[in-house]
Backbone as a chain_set.jsonl record, in Angstrom:
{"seq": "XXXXXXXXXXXXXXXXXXXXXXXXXXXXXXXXXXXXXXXXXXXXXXXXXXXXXXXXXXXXXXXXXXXXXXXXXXXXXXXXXXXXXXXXXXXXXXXXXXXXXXXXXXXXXXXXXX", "coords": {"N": [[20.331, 8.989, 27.82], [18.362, 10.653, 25.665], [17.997, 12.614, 22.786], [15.955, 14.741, 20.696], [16.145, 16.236, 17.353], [16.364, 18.9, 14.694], [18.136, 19.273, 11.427], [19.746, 22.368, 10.733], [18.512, 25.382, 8.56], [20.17, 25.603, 6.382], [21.883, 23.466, 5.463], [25.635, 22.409, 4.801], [26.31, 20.781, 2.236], [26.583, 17.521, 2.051], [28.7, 17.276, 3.578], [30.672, 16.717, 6.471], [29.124, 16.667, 9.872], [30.119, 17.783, 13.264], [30.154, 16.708, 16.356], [30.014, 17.671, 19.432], [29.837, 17.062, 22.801], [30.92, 17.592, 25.26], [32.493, 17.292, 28.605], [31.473, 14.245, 29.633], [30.519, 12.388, 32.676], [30.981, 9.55, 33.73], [31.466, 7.357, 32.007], [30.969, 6.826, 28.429], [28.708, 6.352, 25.742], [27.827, 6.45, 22.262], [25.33, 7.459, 20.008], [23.863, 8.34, 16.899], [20.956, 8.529, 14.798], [20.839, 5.681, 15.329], [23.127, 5.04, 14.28], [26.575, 4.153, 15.336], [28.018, 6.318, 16.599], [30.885, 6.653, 18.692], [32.58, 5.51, 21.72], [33.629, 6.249, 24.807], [35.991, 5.115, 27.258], [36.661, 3.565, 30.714], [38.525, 1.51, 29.336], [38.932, 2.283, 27.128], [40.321, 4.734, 27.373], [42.211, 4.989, 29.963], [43.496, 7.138, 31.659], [42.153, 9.945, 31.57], [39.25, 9.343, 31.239], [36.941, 10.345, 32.912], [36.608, 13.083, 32.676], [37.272, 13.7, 29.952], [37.105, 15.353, 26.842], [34.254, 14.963, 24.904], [33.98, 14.21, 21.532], [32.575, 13.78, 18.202], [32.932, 12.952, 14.934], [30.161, 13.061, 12.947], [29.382, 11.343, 9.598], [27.605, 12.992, 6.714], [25.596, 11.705, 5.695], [24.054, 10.256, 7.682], [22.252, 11.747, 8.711], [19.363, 12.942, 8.833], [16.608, 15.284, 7.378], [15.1, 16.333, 9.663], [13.651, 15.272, 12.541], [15.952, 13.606, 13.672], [17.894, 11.573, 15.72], [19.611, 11.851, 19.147], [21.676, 9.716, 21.051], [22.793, 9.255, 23.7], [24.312, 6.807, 26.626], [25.316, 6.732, 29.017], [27.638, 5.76, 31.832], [27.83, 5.59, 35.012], [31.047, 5.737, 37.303], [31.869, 6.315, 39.58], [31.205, 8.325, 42.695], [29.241, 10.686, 41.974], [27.769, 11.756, 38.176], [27.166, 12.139, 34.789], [26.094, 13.965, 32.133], [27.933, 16.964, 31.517], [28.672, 19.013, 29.626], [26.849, 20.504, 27.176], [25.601, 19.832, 24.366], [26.337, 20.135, 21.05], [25.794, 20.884, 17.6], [27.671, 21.17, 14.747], [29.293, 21.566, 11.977], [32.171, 20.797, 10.497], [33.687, 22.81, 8.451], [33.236, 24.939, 9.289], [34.151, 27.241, 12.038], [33.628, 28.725, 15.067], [33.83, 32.189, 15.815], [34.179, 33.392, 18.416], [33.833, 32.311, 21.437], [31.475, 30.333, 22.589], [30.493, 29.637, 25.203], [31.709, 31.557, 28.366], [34.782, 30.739, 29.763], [36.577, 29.354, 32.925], [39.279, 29.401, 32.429], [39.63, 31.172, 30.689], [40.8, 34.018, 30.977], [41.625, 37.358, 30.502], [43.982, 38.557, 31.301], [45.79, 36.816, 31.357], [48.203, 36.593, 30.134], [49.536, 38.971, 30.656], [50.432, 40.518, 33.558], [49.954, 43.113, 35.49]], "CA": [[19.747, 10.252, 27.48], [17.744, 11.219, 24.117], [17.394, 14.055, 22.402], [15.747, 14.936, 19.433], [16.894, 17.609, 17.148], [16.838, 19.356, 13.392], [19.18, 19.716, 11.057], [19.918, 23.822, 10.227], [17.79, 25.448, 7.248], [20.724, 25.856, 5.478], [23.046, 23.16, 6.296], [26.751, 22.806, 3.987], [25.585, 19.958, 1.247], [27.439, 16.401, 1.966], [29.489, 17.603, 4.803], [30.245, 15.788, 7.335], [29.118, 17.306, 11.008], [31.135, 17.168, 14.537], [28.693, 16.486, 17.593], [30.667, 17.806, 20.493], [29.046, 16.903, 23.708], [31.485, 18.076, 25.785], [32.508, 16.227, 29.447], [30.914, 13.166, 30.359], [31.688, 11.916, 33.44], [32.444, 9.036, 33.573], [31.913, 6.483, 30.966], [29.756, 7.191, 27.414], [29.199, 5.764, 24.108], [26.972, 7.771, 21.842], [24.533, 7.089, 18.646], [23.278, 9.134, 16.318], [19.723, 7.703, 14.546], [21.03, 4.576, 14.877], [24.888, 5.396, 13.906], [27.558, 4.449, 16.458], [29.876, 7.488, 16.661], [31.757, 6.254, 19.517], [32.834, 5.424, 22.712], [34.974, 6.911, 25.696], [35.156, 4.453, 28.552], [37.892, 3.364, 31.554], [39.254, 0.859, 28.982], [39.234, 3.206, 25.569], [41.01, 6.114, 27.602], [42.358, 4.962, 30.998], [44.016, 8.677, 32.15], [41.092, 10.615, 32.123], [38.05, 9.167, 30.891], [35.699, 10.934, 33.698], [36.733, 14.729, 32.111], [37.763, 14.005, 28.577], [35.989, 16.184, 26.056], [34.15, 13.951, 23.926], [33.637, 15.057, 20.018], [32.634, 12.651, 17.256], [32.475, 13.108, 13.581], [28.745, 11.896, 11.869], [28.69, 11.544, 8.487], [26.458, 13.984, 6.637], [24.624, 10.678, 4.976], [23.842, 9.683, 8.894], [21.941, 12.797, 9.38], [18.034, 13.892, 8.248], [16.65, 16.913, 7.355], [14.021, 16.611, 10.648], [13.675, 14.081, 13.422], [17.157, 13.038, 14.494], [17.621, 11.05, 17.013], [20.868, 11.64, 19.564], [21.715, 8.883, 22.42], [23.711, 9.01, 24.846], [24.268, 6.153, 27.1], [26.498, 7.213, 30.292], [27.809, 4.643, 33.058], [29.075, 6.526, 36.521], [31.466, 4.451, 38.316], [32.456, 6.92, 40.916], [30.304, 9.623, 42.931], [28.067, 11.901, 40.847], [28.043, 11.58, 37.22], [26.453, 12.48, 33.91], [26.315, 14.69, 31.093], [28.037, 17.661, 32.055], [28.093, 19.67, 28.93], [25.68, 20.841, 26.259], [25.494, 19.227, 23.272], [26.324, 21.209, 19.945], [26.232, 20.137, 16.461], [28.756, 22.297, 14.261], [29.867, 21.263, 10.793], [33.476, 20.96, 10.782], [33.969, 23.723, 8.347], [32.711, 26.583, 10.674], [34.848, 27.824, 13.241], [32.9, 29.657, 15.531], [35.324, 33.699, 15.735], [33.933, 33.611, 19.1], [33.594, 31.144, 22.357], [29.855, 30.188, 23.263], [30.26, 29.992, 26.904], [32.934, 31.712, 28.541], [35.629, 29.625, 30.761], [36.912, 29.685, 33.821], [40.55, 29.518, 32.829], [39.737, 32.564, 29.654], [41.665, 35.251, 31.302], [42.009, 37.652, 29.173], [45.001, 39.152, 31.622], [47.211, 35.869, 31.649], [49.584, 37.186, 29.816], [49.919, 39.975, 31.424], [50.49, 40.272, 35.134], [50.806, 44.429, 35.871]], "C": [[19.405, 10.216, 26.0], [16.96, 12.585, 23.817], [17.365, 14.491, 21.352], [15.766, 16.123, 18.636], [16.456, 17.492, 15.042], [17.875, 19.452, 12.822], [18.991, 21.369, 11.014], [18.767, 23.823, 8.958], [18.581, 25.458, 6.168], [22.342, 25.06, 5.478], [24.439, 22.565, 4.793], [26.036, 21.199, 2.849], [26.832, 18.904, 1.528], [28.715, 16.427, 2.873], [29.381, 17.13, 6.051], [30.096, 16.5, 8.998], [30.023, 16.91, 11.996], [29.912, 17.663, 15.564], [30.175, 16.631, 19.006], [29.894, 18.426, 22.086], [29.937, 17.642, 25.055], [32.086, 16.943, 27.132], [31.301, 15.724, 30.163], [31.233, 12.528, 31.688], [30.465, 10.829, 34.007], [32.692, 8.072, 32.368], [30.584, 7.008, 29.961], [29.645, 6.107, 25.82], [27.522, 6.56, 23.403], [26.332, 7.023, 20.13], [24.137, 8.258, 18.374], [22.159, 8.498, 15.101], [20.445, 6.047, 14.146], [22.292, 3.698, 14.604], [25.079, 5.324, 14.963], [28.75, 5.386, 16.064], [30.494, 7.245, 17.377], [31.486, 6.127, 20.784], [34.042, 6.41, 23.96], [34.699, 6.147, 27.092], [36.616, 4.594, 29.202], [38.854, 2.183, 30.273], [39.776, 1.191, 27.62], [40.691, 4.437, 26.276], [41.456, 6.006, 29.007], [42.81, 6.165, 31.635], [43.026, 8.944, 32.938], [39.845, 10.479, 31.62], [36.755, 10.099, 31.407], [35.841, 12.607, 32.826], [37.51, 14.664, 31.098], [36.653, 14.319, 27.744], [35.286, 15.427, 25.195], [33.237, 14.943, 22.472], [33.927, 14.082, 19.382], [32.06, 13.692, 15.767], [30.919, 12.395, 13.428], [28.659, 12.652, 10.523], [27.297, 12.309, 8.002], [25.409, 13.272, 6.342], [23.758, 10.038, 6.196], [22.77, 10.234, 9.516], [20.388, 12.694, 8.392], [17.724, 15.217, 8.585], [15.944, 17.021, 8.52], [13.654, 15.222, 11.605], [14.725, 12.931, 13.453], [17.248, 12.565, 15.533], [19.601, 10.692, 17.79], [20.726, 10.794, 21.062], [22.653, 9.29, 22.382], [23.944, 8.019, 25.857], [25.748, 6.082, 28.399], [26.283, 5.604, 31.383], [28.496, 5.265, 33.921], [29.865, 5.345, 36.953], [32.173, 4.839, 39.517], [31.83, 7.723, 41.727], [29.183, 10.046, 41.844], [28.911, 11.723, 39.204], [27.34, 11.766, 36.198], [27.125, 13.214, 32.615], [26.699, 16.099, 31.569], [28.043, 18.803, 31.244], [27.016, 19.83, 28.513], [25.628, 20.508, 24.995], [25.213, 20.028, 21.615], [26.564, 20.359, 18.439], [26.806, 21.406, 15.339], [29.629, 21.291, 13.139], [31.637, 21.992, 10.943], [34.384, 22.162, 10.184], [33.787, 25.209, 8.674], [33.092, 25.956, 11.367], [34.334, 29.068, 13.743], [34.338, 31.329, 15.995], [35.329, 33.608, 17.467], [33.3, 32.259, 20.561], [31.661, 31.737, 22.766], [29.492, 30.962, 24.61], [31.965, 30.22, 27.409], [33.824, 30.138, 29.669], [36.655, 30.287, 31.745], [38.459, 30.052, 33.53], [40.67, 30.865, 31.328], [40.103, 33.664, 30.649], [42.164, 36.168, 31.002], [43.655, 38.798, 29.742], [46.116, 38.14, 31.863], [48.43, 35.922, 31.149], [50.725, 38.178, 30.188], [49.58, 40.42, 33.046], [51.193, 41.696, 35.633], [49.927, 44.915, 36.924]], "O": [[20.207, 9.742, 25.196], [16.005, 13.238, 24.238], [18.417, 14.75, 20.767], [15.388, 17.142, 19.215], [16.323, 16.489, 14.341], [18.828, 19.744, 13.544], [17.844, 21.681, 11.331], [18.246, 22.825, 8.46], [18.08, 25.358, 5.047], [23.46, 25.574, 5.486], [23.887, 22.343, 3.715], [24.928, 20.841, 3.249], [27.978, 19.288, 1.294], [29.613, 15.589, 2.792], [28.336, 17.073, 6.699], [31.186, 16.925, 9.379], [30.706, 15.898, 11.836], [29.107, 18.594, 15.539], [31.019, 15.786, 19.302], [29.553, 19.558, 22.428], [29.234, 18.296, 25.825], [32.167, 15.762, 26.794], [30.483, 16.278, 30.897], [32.382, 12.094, 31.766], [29.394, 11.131, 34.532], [33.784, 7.946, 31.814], [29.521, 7.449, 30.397], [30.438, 5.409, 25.188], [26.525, 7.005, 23.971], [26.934, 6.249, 19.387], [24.005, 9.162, 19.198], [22.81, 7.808, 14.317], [20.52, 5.474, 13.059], [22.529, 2.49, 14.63], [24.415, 5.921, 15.81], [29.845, 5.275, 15.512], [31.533, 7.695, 16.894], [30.391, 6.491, 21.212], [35.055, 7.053, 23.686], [33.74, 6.309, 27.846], [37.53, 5.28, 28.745], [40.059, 2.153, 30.522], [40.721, 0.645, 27.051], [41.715, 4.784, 25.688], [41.128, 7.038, 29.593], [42.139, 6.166, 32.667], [42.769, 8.656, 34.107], [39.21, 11.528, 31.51], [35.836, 10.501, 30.693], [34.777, 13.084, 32.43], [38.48, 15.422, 31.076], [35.539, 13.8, 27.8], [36.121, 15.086, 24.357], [32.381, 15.827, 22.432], [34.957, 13.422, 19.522], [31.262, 14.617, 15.615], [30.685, 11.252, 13.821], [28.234, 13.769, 10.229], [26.226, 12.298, 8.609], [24.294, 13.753, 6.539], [22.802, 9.333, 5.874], [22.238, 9.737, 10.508], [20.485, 12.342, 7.216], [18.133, 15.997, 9.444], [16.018, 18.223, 8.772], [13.396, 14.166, 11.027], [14.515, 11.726, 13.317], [16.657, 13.108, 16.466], [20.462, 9.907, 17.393], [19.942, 11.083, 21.965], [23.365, 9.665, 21.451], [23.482, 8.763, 26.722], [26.807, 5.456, 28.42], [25.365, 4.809, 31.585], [29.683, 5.532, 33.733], [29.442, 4.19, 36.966], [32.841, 4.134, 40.273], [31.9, 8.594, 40.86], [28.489, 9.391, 41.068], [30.12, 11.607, 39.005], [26.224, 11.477, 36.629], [28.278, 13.103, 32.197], [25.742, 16.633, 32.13], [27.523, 19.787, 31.77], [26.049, 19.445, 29.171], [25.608, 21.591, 24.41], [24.12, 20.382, 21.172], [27.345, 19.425, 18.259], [26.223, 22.488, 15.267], [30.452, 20.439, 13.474], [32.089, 23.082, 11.295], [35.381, 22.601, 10.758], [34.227, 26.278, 8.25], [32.892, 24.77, 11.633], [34.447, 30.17, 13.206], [35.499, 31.201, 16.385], [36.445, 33.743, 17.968], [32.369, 31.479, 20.365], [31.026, 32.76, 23.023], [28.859, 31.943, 25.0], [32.979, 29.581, 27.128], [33.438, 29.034, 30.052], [37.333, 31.301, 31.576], [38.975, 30.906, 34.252], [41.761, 31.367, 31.06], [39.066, 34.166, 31.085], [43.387, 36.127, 31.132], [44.27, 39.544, 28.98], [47.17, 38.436, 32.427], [49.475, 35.437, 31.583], [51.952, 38.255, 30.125], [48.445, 40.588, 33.49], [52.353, 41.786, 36.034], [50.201, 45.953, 37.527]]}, "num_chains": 1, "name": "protein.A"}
């Protein structure tokens, strides 16, 4: 998979971003123009490779201001398989107050059971 992207208009100066793709399933390894940010395969993460969250640091020096280029390179090795998130790029010092997309297990009564 490729997908080409901007930086922000106003993005933190020399800071380094986090690219959190979310689950892959089942095997991935990931570039950014060129940059290897990593891997997550059956032999990096034997457990749970197919539904582990995958999130890589890229250097801010890795990055341009306009025509970025993000791979992805998935391998299924069981049933159905792919990119199952959405692909967010989010500088490590912002913390979003608020979740994107909700989740199945956000409950906002799990604490309380009346």
């Amino acid at each position: 998979y490729r997908l080409t992207f901007d930086l922000p208009e106003e993005p933190l100066p020399g800071r380094d971003y986090m690219f959190r793709l979310g689950v892959i399933d089942d095997e991935s390894w990931v570039w950014v123009n060129d940059h290897f940010a990593g891997e997550l395969t059956i032999k990096t993460n034997p457990v749970d490779h197919w539904s582990a969250d995958r999130s890589y640091r890229i250097p801010a020096k890795a990055l341009k201001r306009r025509g970025n280029v993000l791979t992805v390179l998935c391998n299924d090795l069981h049933l159905k398989g792919g990119i199952l998130g959405k692909p967010v790029l989010q500088s490590p010092a912002v913390r979003p107050l608020y979740a994107d997309l909700p989740r199945p297990v956000d409950d906002p009564y799990r604490y309380y059971r009346w």
